[in-house]
N, C-alpha and C positions, 0 to 999 in steps of 0.2 A: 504494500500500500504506500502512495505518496500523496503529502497532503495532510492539514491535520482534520479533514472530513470524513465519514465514513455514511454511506447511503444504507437504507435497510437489507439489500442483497446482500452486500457485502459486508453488513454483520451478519447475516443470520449463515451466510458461509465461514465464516472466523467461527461460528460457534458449532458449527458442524463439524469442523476441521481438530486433531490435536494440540493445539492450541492452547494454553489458558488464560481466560479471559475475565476480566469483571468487568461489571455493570455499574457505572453510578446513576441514581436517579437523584438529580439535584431540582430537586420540585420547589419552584421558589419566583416571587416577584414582589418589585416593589407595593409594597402596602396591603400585603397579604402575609397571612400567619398562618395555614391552613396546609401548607406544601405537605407535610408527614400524611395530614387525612388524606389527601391526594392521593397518596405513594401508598396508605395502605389498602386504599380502594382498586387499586388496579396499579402494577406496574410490571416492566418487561419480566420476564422469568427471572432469577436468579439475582435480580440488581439489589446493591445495597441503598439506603437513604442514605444525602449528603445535608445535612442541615447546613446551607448557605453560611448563618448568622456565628455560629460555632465554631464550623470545620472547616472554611474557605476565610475568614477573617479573624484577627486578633480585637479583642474589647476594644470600642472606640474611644476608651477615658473620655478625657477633655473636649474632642474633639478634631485634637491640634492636628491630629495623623488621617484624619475623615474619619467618614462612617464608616469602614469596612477597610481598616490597614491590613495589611501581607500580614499572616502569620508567622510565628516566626520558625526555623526552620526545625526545630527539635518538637513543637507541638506538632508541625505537620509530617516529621516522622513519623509520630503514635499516629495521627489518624489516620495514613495511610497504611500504618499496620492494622490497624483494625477494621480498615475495609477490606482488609484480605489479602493484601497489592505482596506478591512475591517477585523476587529477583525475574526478569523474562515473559512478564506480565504484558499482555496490551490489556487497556484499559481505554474503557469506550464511556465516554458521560455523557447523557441526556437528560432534554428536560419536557416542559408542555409547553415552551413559548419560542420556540423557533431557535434553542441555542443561547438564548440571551443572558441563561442564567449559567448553562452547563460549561461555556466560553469559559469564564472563572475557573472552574475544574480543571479544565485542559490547560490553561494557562499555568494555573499553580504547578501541574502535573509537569509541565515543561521546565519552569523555571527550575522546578526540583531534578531535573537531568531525565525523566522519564519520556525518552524522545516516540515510545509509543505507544503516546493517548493520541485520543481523536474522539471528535464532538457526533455524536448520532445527526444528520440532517434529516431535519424534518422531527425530531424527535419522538417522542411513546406515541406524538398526534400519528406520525408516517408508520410508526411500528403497525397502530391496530387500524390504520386506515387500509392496508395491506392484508389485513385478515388473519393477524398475526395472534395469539392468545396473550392475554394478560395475567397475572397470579395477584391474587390479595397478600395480606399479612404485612407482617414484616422476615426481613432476609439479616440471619445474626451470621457471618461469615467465621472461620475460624482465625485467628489472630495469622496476621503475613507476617514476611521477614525482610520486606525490601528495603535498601540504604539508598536513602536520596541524596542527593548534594543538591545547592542552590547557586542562583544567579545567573542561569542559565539563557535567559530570555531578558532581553535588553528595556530597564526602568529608566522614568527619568524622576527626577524631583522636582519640588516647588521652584528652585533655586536656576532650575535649568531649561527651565520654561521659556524666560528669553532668549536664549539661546539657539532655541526648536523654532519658536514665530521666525526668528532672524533669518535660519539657515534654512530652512526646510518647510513642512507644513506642520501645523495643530489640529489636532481633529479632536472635535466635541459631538461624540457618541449620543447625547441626551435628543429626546422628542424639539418638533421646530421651534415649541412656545416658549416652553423651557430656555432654550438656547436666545431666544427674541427677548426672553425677562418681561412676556405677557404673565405671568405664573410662576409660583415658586412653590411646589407643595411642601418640601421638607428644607432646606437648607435656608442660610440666614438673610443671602441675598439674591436678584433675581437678575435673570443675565448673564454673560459666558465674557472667559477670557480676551481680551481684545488681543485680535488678528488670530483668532480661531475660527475653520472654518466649520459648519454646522455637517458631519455624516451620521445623521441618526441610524444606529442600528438596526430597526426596521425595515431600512432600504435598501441592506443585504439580504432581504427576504424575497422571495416570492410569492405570490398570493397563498401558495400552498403551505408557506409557511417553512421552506426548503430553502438552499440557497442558489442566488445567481449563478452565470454559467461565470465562469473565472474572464471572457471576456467580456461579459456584462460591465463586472464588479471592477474590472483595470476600466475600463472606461469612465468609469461614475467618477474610481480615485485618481485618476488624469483628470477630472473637469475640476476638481478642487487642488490641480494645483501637485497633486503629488507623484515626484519624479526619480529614478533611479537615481542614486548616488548620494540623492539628499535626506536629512533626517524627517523621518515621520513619526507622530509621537499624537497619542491619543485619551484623551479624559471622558468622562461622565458625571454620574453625578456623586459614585463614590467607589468607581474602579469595578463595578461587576460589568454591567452591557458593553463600555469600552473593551474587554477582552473579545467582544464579538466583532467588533472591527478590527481587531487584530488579525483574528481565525481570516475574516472575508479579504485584507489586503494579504496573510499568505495565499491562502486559494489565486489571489489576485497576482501575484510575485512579487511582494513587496514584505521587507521586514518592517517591523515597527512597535516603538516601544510602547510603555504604556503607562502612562501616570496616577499609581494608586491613590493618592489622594484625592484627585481630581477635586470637581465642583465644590463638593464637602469641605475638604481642606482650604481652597481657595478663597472661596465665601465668609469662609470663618476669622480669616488671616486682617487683621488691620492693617492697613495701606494697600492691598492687593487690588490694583486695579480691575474695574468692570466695565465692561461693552454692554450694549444693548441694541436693540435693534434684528434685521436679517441678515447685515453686513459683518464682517470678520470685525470691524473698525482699526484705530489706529494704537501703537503700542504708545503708550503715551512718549512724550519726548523726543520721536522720530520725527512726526509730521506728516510722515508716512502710513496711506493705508494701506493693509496686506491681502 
């Protein structure tokens, strides 16, 4: 397999095959609490639950790190041992919203050296829309043994933000209104970093809820500007959906980092500059818009 996508053929062949495999179901969305009932209502055979808020994030304290900082690497040891994850594992994570939440999973999976995960497209939707069976319950896996190392997938920080607008492009993951600072449902302030360009997540979808064809997805991130050789580097509003534009610019061939604190952190920060509007606007002090 190449690519960090996996279509439902081509899991339900990895699971046919010697192989072993796990499952994560990372059932989860902004301003919902309910992902486990979900997951015990129906989920693919064999997958374990990923509780988003737990096991893909460390406590958000203060604030200062956002909602939803990197965990750190010795926690995400244990709960990768306890999802079962052995040395030689591929590891396939889904979810019920197109990717948006499972992206995170695969992300962290990466950064931790685990070069094979990959995101289910289309997710449990594509699995049972396929005529595929579902199982109740919950899945207690037996404890793994796999050693991960970190850093593997390219971050950037609050600090190195100007940096990315100057040199390359910004990309703000979050919905158009959100980005416009029509609306702000959770964070302090409303509006996106100036000289970010707005690629809502959702627009690596297809109506079915799958993703674009890889030259769809190079064309979308060519129209915002981003180009081999330069830095790409992408937020939201607290570093989950941004890992979905990460998966869609590799599909696309493009690497690109990804800014875990994003919005959250930025919002939060006193003096951090704010844009509003549909336009990227100007970083302050240039006079320049991007």
């Amino acid at each position: 397999m190449t690519g960090p996508v996996i279509d439902v053929p081509g899991l339900q062949e990895l699971l046919a095959s010697d192989d072993p495999v796990v499952l994560l179901d990372v059932r989860w969305a902004l301003g919902h609490t309910d992902g486990h009932k979900q997951y015990q209502r129906g989920h693919i055979p064999g997958a374990v639950f990923v509780d988003l808020e737990k096991d893909l994030a460390a406590p958000s304290g203060s604030g200062s790190a956002g909602r939803h900082p990197l965990p750190d690497r010795e926690d995400f040891q244990r709960t990768a041992c306890r999802w079962g994850i052995n040395p030689g594992d591929t590891v396939v994570a889904y979810d019920a919203v197109g990717g948006t939440s499972a992206a995170r999973a695969w992300w962290l999976l990466r950064h931790a050296g685990l070069d094979a995960a990959y995101v289910l497209d289309g997710g449990v939707v594509a699995w049972h829309r396929a005529g595929l069976a579902l199982e109740g319950g919950d899945v207690v896996p037996a404890e793994g043994s796999v050693e991960l190392s970190w850093g593997r997938m390219p971050v950037v920080e609050m600090w190195d933000v100007p940096g990315v607008v100057a040199a390359g492009r910004l990309l703000d993951a979050r919905a158009k209104e959100r980005y416009r600072g029509d609306r702000e449902p959770v964070d302090p302030r409303a509006g996106h970093i100036p000289g970010a360009f707005n690629a809502p997540a959702g627009d690596n979808l297809t109506e079915e809820g799958t993703f674009r064809s890889p030259e769809e997805l190079r064309a979308a991130y060519e129209a915002l500007g981003v180009r081999g050789g330069a830095p790409v580097a992408v937020y939201c509003g607290s570093g989950v959906s941004a890992a979905h534009d990460v998966v869609a610019l590799e599909v696309a061939g493009y690497k690109a980092a990804l800014y875990p604190g994003s919005w959250s952190q930025w919002s939060s920060t006193k003096g951090s500059p704010v844009a509003v509007g549909p336009q990227p606007g100007e970083w302050p002090g240039t006079g320049r818009k991007r």
